[in-house]
C-alpha positions as CSV (number, residue, x, y, z in Angstrom):
1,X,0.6,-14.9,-19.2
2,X,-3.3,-13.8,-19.5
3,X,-4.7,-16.1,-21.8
4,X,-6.9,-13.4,-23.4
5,X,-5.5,-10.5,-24.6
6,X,-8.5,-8.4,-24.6
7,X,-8.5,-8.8,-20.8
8,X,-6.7,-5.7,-19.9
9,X,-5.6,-4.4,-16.3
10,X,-4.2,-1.0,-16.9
11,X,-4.8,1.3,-20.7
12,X,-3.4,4.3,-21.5
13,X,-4.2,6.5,-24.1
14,X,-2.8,9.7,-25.6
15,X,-0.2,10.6,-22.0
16,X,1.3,12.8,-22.2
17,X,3.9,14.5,-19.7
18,X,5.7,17.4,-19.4
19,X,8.5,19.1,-16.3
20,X,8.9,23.1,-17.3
21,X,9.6,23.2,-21.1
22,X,11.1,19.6,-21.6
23,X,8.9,17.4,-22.6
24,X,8.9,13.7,-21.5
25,X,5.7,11.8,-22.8
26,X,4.7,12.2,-26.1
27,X,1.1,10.7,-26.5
28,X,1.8,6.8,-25.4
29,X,-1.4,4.4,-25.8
30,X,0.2,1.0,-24.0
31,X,-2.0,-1.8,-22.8
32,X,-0.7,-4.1,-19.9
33,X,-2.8,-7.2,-19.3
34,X,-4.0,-8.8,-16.9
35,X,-1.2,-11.9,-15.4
36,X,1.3,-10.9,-17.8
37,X,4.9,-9.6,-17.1
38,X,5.6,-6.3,-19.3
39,X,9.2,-5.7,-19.7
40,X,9.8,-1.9,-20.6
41,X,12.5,-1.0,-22.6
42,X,14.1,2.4,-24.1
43,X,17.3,4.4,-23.9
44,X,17.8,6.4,-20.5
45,X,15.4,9.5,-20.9
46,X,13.2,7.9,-22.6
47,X,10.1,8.1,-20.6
48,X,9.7,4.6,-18.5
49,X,10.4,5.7,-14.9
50,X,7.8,8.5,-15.5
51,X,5.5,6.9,-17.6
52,X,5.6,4.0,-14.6
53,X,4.6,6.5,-11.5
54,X,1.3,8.0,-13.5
55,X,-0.1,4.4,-13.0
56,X,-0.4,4.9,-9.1
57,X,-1.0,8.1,-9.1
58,X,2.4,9.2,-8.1
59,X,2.3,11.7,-10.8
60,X,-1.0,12.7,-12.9
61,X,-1.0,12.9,-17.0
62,X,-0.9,16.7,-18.4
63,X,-3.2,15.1,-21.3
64,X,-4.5,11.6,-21.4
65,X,-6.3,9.1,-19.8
66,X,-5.1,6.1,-17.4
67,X,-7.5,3.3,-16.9
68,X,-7.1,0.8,-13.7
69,X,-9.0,-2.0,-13.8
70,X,-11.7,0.1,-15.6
71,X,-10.9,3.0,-13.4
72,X,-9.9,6.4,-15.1
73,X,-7.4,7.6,-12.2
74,X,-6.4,10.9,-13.8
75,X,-9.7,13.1,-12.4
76,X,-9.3,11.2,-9.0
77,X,-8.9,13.4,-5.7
78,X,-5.8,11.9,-4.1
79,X,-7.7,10.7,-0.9
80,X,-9.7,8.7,-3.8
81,X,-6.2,6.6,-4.6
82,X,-6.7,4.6,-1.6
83,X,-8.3,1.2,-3.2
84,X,-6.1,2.1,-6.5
85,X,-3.0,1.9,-4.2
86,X,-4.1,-1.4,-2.5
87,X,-4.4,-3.0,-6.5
88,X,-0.8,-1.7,-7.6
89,X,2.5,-1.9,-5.5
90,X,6.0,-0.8,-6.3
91,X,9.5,-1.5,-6.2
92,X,11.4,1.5,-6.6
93,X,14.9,1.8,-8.2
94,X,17.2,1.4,-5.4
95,X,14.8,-0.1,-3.1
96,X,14.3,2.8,-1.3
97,X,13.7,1.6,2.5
98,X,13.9,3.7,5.4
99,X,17.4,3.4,6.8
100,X,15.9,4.1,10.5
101,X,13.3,1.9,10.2
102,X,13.7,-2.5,10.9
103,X,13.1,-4.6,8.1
104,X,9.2,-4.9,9.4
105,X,8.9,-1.6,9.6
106,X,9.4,-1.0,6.4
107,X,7.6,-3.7,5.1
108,X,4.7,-2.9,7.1
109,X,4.8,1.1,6.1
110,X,2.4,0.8,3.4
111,X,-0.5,-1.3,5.5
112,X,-0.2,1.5,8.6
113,X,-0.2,4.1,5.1
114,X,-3.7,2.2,4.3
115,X,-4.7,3.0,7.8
116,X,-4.2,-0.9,9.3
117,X,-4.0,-0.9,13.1
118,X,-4.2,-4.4,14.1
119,X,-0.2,-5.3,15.1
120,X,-1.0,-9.1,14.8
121,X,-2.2,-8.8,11.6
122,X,0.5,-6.5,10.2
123,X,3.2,-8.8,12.1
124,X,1.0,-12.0,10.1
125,X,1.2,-10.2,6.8
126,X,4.9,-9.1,7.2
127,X,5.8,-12.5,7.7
128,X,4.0,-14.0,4.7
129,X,5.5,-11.2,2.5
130,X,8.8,-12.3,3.8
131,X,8.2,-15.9,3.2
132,X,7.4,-15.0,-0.4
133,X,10.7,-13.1,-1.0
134,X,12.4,-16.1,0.3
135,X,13.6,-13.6,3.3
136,X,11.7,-15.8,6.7
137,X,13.0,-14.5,10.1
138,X,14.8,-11.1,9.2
139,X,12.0,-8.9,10.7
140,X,14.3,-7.5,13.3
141,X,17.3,-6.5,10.9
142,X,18.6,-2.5,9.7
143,X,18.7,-2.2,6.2
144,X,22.5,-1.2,6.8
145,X,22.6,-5.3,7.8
146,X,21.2,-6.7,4.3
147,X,23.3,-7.1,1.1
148,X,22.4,-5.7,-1.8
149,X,20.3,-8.3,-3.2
150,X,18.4,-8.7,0.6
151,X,17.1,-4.9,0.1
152,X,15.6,-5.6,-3.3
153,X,14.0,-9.0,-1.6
154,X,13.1,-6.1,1.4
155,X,12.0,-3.6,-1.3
156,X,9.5,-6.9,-2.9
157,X,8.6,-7.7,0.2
158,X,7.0,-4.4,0.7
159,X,5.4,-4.0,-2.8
160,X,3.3,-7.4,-2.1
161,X,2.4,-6.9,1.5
162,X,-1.1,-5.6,1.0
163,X,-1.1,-8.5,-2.0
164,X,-1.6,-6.2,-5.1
165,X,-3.2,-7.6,-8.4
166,X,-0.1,-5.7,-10.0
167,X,4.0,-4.7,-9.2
168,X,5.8,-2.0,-11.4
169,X,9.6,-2.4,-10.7
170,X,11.9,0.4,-11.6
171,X,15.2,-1.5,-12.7
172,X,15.1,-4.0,-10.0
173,X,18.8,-5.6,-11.1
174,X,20.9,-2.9,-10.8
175,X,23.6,-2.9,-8.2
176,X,23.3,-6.9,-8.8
177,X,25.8,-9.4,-9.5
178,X,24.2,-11.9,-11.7
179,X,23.6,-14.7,-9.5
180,X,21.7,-12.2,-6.8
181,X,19.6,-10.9,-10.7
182,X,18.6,-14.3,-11.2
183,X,17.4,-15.0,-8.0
184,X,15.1,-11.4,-8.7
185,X,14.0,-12.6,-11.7
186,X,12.3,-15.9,-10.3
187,X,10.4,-14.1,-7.6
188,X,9.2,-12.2,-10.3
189,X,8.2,-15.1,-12.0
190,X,6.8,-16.8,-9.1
191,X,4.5,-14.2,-8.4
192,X,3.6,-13.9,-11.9
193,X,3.0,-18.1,-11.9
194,X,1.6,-18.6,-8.0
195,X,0.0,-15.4,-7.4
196,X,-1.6,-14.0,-10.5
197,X,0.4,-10.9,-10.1
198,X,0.4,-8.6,-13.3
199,X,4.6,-7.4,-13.6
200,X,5.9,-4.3,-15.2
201,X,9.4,-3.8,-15.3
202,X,11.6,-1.3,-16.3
203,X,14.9,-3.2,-17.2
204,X,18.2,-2.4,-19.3
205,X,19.0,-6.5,-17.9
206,X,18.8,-8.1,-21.9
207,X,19.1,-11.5,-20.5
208,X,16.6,-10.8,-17.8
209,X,14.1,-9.7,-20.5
210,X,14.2,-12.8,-22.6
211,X,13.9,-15.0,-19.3
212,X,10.9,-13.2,-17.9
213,X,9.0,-11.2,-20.6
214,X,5.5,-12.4,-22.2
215,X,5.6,-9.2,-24.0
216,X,8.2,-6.3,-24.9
217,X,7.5,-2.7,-25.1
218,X,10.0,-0.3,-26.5
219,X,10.0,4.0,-25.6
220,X,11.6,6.3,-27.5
221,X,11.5,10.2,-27.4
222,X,8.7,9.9,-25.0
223,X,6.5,7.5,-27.5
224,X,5.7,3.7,-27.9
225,X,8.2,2.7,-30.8
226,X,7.7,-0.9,-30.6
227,X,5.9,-3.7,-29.1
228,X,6.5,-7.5,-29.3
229,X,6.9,-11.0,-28.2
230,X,10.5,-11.7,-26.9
231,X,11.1,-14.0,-29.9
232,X,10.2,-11.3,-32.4
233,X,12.7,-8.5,-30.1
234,X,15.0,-11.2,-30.5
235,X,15.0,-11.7,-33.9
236,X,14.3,-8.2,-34.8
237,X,16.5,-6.9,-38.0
238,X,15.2,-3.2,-37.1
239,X,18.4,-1.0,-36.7
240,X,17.3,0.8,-33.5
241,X,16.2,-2.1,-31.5
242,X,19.2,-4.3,-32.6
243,X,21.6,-1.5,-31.2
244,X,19.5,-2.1,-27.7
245,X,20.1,-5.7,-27.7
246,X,23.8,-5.7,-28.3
247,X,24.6,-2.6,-26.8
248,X,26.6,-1.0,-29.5
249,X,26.9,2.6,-30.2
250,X,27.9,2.5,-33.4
251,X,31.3,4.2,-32.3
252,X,34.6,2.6,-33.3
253,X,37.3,0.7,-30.7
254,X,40.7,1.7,-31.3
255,X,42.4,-1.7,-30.7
């Protein structure tokens, strides 16, 4: 975890979103600091896919501001994004790798993206990305080949390629058994731990978040309703947050 909190990565103030006439953001100000891992929490609809793809510049903030590293990305042209890119990776939900593509193919998508040329050096930093992932050797495989837990480790694999100072996952233990969501959870940890790596993930995983969090943020309605150590989420009396943790509705079970 960053030993000084003032040292932040990524701020955002007042963002605010919107698709048609529903609105999704409601003004969040988050900070996410540099080394930490930032577990995002909130009901589904809540806001944390969205608010997750302004930070690359996936999507741009209706009102706002996004600071990178001391960067304000919103008034950036999108062939600006480049060196913004190279500092923040991403797992998306699902994985989402290229079913026609070999397991180095995908990996490597994002350095030929970036404009890399040199084969070597791709093959060199496809390799290391797959030694990290704890995947050596499966650079000639489909996607159709690998379990389910083998195209998250692909999915990783790709995020940290280009070595990013930062990964966003979008719930990166569903589809998983436990076992295979354990396994996620320490890579996420290792790069935290050996790589300096700044982690924000979007989880519903409880017992992932107490594992791997430094620091908790709650969304609700499209706003930051709370934000906390995993000790304090834990031992939280608030009504709203408690309902989270122990996944109860609040509607009776006819026994």
């Amino acid at each position: 975890m960053a030993d000084n909190a003032a040292d932040t990565f990524i701020k955002i103030r007042g963002l605010e979103q919107r698709f048609g006439s529903q609105q999704i953001l409601r003004g969040v100000d988050m900070d996410i600091h540099r080394g930490e891992t930032l577990c995002l929490l909130g009901g589904s609809g809540g806001g944390k896919s969205v608010l997750v793809k302004h930070l690359p510049g996936l999507l741009r903030p209706r009102k706002g501001t996004i600071h990178v590293d001391g960067v304000e990305i919103g008034c950036l042209k999108e062939r600006e994004f480049g060196p913004i890119r190279k500092k923040i990776g991403m797992m998306f939900q699902g994985g989402a790798l290229f079913d026609s593509l070999t397991v180095a193919q995908n990996i490597a998508f994002p350095l030929r993206e970036q404009g890399m040329k040199d084969d070597k050096e791709i093959n060199r930093l496809v390799s290391e990305a797959l030694e990290i992932v704890r995947l050596p050797g499966q650079e000639k495989k489909m996607p159709s080949d690998l379990s389910g837990g083998m195209r998250k480790r692909v999915a990783l694999a790709r995020a940290v390629v280009s070595r990013p100072e930062c990964v966003l996952y979008d719930e990166p233990h569903a589809g998983l058994d436990p076992i295979t969501g354990d396994s996620i959870d320490h890579l996420i940890k290792d790069l935290q731990h050996n790589y300096n790596i700044t982690n924000v993930v979007i989880t519903h995983e409880m017992r992932s978040v107490f594992r791997i969090a430094d620091r908790i943020v709650f969304l609700k309605e499209g706003r930051v309703y709370w934000t906390g150590l995993p000790d304090e989420l834990q031992n939280t009396a608030d009504p709203e947050l408690r309902a989270f943790i122990e996944g109860d509705s609040g509607e009776p079970w006819d026994n």
